[in-house]
C-alpha positions as CSV (number, residue, x, y, z in Angstrom):
1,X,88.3,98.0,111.7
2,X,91.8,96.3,110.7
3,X,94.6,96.4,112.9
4,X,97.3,97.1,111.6
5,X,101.3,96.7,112.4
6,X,103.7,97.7,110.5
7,X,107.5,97.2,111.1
8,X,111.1,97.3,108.9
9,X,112.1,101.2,109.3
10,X,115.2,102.1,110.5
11,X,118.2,104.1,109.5
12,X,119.8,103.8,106.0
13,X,122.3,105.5,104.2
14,X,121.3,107.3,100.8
15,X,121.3,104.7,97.8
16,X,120.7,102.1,100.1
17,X,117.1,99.7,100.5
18,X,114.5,98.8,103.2
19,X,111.6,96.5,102.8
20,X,108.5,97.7,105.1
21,X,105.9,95.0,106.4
22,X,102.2,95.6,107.5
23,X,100.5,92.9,108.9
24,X,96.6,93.0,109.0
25,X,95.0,91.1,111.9
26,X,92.2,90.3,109.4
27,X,91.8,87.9,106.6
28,X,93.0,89.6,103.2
29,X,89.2,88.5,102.1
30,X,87.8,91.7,104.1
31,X,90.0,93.8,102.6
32,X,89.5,95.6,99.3
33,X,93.1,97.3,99.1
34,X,95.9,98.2,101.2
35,X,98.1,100.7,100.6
36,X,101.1,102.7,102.0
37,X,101.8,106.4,103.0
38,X,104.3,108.3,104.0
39,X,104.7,111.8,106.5
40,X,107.5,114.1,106.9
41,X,107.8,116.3,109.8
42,X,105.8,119.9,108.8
43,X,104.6,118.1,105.4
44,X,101.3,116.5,104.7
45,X,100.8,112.7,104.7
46,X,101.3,111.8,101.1
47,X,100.8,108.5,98.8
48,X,103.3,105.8,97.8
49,X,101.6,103.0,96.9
50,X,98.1,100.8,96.4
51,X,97.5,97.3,95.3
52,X,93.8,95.8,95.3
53,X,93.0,92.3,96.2
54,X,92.9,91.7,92.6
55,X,96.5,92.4,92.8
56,X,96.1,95.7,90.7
57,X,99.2,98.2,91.8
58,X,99.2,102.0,91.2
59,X,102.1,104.5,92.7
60,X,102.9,107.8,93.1
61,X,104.5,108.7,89.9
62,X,107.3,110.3,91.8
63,X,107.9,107.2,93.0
64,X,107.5,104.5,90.3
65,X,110.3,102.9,89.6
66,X,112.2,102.8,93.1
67,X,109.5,101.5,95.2
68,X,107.6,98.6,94.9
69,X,104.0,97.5,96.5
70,X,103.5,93.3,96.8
71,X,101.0,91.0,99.1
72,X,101.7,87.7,100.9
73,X,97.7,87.1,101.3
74,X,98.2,84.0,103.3
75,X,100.2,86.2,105.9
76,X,97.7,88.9,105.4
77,X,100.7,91.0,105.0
78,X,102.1,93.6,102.7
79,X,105.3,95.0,101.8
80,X,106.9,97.8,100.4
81,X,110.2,97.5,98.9
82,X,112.2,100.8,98.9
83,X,115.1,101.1,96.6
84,X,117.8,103.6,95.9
85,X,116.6,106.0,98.9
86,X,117.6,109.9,99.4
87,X,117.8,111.6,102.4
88,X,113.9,113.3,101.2
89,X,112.5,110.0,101.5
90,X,113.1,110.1,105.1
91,X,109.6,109.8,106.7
92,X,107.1,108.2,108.7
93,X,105.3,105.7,106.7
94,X,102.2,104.6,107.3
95,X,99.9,101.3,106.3
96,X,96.4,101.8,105.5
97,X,93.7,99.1,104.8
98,X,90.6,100.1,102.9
99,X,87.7,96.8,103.2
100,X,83.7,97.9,102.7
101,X,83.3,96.1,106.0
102,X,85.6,97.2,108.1
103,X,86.3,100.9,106.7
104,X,89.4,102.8,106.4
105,X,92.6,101.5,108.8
106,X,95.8,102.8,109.6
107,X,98.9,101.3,111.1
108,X,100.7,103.3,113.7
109,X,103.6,104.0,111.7
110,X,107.2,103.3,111.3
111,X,110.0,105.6,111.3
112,X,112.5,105.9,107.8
113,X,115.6,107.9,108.3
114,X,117.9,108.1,105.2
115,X,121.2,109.6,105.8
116,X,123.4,111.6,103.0
């Protein structure tokens, strides 16, 4: 497996922006994709965001448009940039790394909390 740690939540107030970071204690050359998730308390863990190694992106069509998946492969990080948040984005959000090797890998999670 990957670890992973991710880091950059915090509290924001609504319209403002918070850029997430995951960083994967394995070379980005194990890993097919990572991706990022997110949890609100009583909901079910739901998808933001996926880019492949290739560099291929896909999103949540909810949330194309305000957030924003990118790779630094030589940190063997990834980011997600959130923009224009509302007080329903407020969530944990999750990293996961998806390699044929090493399987399916979460981070622990980081907590969002956007006020109104």
């Amino acid at each position: 497996q990957v670890q992973l740690v991710e880091s950059g939540g915090g509290l924001v107030q609504a319209g403002g922006s918070l850029r997430l970071s995951c960083s994967a204690s394995r070379s980005a050359f194990s890993i097919d994709a990572m991706g990022w998730y997110r949890q609100a308390p009583g909901k079910q863990r739901e998808f933001i965001a996926r880019i492949t190694s290739s560099g291929s992106r896909n999103y949540a069509d909810v949330l194309k448009g305000r957030f924003t998946i990118a790779t630094d492969n030589a940190k063997n990080t990834v980011y997600l940039q959130m923009n224009s948040l509302k007080p329903e984005d407020t969530a944990d959000y999750y990293c996961r790394a998806d390699g044929p090797a090493t399987g399916t890998s979460w981070g622990q999670g980081t907590q969002v909390t956007v006020s109104s």
